[in-house]
N, C-alpha and C positions, 0 to 999 in steps of 0.2 A: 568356235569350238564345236558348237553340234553341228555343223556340215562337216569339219575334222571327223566327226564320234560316226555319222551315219555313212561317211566314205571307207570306214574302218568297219565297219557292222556290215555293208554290203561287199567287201573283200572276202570276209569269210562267210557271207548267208548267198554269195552267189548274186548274179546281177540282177535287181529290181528292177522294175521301168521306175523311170523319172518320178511318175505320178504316185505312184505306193510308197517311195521316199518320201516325198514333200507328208502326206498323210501320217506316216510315221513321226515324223519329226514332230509337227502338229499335233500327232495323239502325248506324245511323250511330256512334249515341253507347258502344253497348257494343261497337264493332270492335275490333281492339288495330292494326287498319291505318286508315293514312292516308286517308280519304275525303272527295273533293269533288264538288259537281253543280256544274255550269257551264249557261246557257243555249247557243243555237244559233249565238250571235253570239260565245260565248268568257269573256263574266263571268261571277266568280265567286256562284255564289245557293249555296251552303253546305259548309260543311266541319265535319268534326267535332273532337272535342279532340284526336286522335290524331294526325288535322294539324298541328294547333296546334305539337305538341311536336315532330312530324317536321322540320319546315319552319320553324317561327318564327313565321309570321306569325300575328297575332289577327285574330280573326272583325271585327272596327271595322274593320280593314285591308286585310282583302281583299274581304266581299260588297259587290258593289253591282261591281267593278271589274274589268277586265282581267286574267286569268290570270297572274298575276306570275311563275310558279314556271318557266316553257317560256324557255330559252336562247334569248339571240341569236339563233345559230347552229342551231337546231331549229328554229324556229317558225314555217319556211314546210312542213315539214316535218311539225308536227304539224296545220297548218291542212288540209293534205289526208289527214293520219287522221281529223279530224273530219267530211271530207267523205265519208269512206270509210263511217265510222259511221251519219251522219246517213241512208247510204244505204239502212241494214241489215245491215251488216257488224259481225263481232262479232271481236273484238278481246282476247282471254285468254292475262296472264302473257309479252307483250313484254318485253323488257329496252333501256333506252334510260337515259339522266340526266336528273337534272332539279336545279335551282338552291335552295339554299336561301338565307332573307332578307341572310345573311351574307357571300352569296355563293359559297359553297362549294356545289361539285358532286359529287352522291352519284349512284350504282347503284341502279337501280330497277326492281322488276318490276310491271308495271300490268294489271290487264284494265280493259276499258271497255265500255261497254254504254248503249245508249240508253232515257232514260225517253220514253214513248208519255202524250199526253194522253185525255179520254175518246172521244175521234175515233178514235182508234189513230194517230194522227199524232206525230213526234216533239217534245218539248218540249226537253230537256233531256239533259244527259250526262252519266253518272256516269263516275269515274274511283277506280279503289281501288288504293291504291301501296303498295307493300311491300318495305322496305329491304333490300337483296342487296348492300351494299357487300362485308361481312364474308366471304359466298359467293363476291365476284369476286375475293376479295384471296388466298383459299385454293385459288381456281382458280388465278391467276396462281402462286401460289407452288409449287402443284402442275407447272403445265406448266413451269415453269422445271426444277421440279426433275428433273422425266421429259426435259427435252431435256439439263441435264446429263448423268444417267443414260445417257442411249444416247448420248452424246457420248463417254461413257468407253467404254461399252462397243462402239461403233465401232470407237475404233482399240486397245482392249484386245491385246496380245500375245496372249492365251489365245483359243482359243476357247467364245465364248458362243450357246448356245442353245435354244431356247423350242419344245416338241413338246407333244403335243395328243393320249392313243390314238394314241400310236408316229408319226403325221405331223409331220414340222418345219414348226411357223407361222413360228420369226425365227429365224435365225440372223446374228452379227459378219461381216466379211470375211476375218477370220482361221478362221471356222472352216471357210469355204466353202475356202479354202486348203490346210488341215490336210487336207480330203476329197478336195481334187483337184479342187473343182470353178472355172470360171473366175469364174463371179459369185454373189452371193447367191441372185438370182432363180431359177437354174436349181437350186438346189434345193430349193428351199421350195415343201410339198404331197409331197416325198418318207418313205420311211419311214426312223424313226432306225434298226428291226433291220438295214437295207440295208447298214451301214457297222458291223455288231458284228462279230467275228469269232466264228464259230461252239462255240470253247473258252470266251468270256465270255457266253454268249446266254442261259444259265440264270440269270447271275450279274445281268444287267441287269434280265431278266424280273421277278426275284425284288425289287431294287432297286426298278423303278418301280411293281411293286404298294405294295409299303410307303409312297412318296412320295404314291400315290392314292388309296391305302384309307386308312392310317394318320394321312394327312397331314402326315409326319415328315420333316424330313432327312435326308441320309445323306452316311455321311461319305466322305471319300478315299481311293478305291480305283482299283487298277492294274488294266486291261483293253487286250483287244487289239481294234484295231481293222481294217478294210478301207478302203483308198480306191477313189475309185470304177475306177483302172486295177485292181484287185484287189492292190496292194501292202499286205503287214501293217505295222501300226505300231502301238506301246503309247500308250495314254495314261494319265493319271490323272485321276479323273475324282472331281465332285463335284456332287450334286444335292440340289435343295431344290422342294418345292410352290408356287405362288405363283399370284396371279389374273391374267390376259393377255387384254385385250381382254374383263373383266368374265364370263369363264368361266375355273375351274379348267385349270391347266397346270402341267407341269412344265418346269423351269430346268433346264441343264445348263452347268457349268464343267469345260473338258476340255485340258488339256497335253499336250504329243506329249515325250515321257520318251523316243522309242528312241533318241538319242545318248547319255543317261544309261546305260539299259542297255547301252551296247554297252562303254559306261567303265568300268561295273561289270563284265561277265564280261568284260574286259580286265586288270582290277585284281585279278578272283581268280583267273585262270586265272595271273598274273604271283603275286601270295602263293601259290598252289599249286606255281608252281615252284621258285620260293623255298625253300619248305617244305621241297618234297623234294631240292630239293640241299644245305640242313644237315642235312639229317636221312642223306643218302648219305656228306654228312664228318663228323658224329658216330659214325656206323656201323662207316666202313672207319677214323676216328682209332682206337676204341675196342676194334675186333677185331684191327687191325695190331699193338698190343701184345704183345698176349698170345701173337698168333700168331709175333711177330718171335722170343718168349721158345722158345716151342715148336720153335719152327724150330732154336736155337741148342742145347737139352737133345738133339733127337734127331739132330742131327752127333755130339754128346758120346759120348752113347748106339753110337753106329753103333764109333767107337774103345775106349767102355768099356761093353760090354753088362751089367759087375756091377754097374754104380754105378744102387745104388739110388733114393737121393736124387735123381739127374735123371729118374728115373721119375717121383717124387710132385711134383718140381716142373712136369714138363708137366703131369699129372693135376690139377694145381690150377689149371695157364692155359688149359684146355680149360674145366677148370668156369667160372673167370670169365667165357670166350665164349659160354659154358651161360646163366649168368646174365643177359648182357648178351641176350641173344638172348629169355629168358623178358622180360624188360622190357616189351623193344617190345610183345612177343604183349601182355601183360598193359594193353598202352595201346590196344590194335586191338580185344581177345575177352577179355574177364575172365574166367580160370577161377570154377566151381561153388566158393566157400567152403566149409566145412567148419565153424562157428564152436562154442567151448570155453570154457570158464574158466581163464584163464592166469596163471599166476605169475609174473608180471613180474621178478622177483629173477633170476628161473630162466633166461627167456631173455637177460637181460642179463649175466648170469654168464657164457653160453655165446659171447654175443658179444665179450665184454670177452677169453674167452681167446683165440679164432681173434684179436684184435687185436693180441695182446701181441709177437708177434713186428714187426709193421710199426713197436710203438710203441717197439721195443726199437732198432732200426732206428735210427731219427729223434729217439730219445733223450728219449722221450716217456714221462712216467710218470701211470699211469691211476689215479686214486682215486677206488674206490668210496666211497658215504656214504650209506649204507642198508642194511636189516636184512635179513635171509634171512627169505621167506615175507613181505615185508611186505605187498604189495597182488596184486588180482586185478583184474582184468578180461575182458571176455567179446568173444572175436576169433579170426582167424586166426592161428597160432604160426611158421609159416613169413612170413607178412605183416611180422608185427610185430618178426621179425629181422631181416629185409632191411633197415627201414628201419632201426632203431638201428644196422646196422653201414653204413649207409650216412652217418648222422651223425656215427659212431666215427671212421668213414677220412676222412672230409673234416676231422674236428676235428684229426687227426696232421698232416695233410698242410698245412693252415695253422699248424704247428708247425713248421720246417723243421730252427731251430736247438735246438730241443728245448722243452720245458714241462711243464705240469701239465694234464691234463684229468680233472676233477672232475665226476665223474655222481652225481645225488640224487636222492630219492623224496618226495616231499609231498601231503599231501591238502590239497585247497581244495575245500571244499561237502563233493560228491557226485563228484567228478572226480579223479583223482590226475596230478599232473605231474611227469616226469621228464625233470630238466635237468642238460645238458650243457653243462660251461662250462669253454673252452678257453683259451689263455692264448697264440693268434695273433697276426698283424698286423692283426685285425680288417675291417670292411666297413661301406662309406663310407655313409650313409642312402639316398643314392641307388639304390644296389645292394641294394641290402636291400627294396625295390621290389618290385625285379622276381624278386626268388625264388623259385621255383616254376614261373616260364612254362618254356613248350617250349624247350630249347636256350640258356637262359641258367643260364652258371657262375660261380661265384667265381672258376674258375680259370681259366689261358689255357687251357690242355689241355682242359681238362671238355667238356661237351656239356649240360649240365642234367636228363640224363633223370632222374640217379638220384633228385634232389630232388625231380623231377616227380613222379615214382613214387609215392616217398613221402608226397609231398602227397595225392595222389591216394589211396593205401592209407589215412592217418591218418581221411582226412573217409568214407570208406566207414566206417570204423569210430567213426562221429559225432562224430571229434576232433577237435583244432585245434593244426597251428604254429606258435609265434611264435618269431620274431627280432628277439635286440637285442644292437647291437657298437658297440664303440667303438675306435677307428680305433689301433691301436698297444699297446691294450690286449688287445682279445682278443673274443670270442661269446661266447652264450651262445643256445642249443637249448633251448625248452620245447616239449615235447611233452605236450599234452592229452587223458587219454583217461575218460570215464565207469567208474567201480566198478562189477563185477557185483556186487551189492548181493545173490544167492542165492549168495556164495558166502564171505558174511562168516559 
């Protein structure tokens, strides 16, 4: 059949030499594109198989005939391409439709070109078609998706924008807003360091090499900015590498944060005074005590300069404002430790006496239950009393109408724990919470530092307190603390 098509094709293109035939046929039959020669008047004299399959029609079908494939609607259209051609005009990779037998219409990209006979006159007109349906439908789907895109990012709240070696090629209308300025135009071609504020200028620097060199991300960071009146303002900023107009650029997503900041040093300059007005009525609750006692001993004192006893008792409410006063420092400037191997027995002994009169008092009876010399540990000795008598006096004092408070030694692992277990009106799980923060007590009266403290002293000494009560029954204080294991 194609020696049939190309003895038909040099009837009317005029006689080839043998060798230009064979080459023809060869160009046509091994294309993987569409190819047809038409004469001057528009019928088809050949096509090859690739036609066949593109289009439908068989070679029976169409040589000898009128170019079937040209629309309705094209074909006064393409009769003056062919006049364009036949004139010597050359015609490469158009895009236009064209109809296939079923009548469906595809994307096509064509060059065409004129066959010359041995005159050098035209005979005939190639046409080579090459299906871009698939290319138009990833275009379409492309610009749809690009005009979504800047459709969002039009009226985005945020400012968005696209710089180029520190010049802004796009900027949003919010972000020309954010800078002050009244329209996009006016500043686009400007520089982005223009609007950095000179305390982030290293920070940006640094940023957008990485975004240029490295080609990476970066993530969200707080920066201060200038608008163009010269007013500071923070933003947060986030940037990414990306292609813009088929060269490398970077993206920039930026939030103007200073009404956040301003909420914020609002919120902590307000917790800061918070702070220190409980920390001013723990202070003066705490020293008013002791000093109302002192006050009352040296009236006494002034009518009975013998009586001894109102001596040691100011002397002892002096030390507790001694105490109280070491606290705070000890939460502001922590004294140099001194650290030892301690006999736990030894300082609990000495705390359980200094207790005995408060627990005589309150009707409180202390049971020891552990051995002399049983465990060591490596720590500070004055540390490590403070706080068991700071557990001591809180376990009497949740005694009121009197009890049992029972202190024990046990080893678990490599740790030894020593618990205190009172026999109170207990603390409800929710309280039990918050134990240890700044300024929260068990008690109405309390302030929390003591337990702070202690919390604070046990984890310096790499231990741990727990709590557990039961509401009507009573606590229970374990204290955790590591075995000096060189002193076993």
């Amino acid at each position: 059949m194609s020696k049939r098509l190309v003895n038909y094709g040099q009837r009317q293109m005029g006689e080839q030499s043998e060798e230009i035939t064979e080459q023809l046929k060869s160009f046509m039959e091994n294309n993987a594109d569409a190819i047809s020669i038409v004469d001057l008047e528009g019928k088809t004299l050949q096509v090859n198989s690739a036609f066949e399959d593109f289009f439908g029609w068989k070679n029976d079908e169409i040589i000898g005939k009128p170019f079937p494939i040209i629309p309705e609607f094209l074909k006064e259209s393409v009769n003056e391409l062919h006049s364009q051609v036949r004139e010597g005009e050359q015609k490469k990779g158009f895009e236009t439709v064209r109809q296939r037998k079923d009548g469906q219409l595809i994307n096509v990209s064509i060059s065409l070109f004129t066959i010359r006979d041995n005159k050098d006159e035209p005979s005939a007109l190639a046409f080579v078609y090459r299906d871009i349906t698939d290319q138009k439908l990833a275009e379409a789907t492309l610009k749809e998706s690009e005009e979504r895109y800047r459709s969002l990012v039009e009226v985005s709240p945020e400012a968005i924008f696209v710089h180029r070696n520190g010049v802004i090629e796009y900027m949003n209308p919010m972000g020309a807003k954010m800078l002050g300025m009244d329209s996009v135009d006016d500043i686009i071609g400007m520089s982005v360091f223009q609007f950095v504020h000179p305390d982030s200028l290293e920070t940006v620097k640094k940023r957008i090499k990485i975004m240029r060199d490295d080609y990476k991300a970066v993530d969200l960071l707080e920066q201060k900015f200038i608008r163009l009146d010269g007013q500071e303002f923070y933003g947060e900023t986030l940037g990414l590498p990306i292609i813009y107009k088929d060269r490398p650029a970077i993206q920039v997503f930026c939030r103007d944060i200073t009404e956040r900041k301003k909420t914020e040093e609002i919120l902590c300059k307000s917790n800061m005074l918070s702070a220190v007005g409980q920390m001013a009525a723990g202070i003066a609750h705490e020293i008013r005590n002791p000093l109302t006692t002192v006050k009352g001993f040296l009236q006494l004192l002034r009518e009975s300069p013998d009586k001894k006893d109102y001596l040691e008792m100011t002397v002892s409410e002096v030390e507790k404002i001694e105490i109280l006063a070491n606290e705070f420092l000890s939460l502001a400037e922590p004294e140099a430790k001194v650290w030892e191997s301690i006999q736990l027995t030894d300082i609990l002994d000495s705390v359980i006496m200094l207790a005995e009169f408060q627990a005589i008092i309150n009707d409180v009876e202390i049971i020891k239950e552990y051995k002399k010399n049983f465990a060591w540990v490596l720590g500070e000795p004055t540390q490590l009393k403070q706080v068991f008598t700071n557990v001591v006096n809180n376990a009497i004092e949740a005694m009121p109408k009197g009890g049992k408070l029972h202190i024990q030694l046990k080893y678990e692992g490599e740790s030894i724990v020593i618990s205190f277990i009172d026999q109170g009106s207990g603390i409800s799980e929710e309280r039990i919470k918050h134990l240890g923060q700044p300024f929260y007590s068990t008690t109405e009266k309390g302030t929390g530092l003591g337990l702070m403290v202690s919390t604070k002293i046990i984890h310096e000494h790499k231990g741990e307190i727990q709590f557990s009560s039961e509401v009507g029954k009573g606590t229970i204080v374990d204290i955790i603390l590591p075995i000096d294991k060189n002193s076993q």
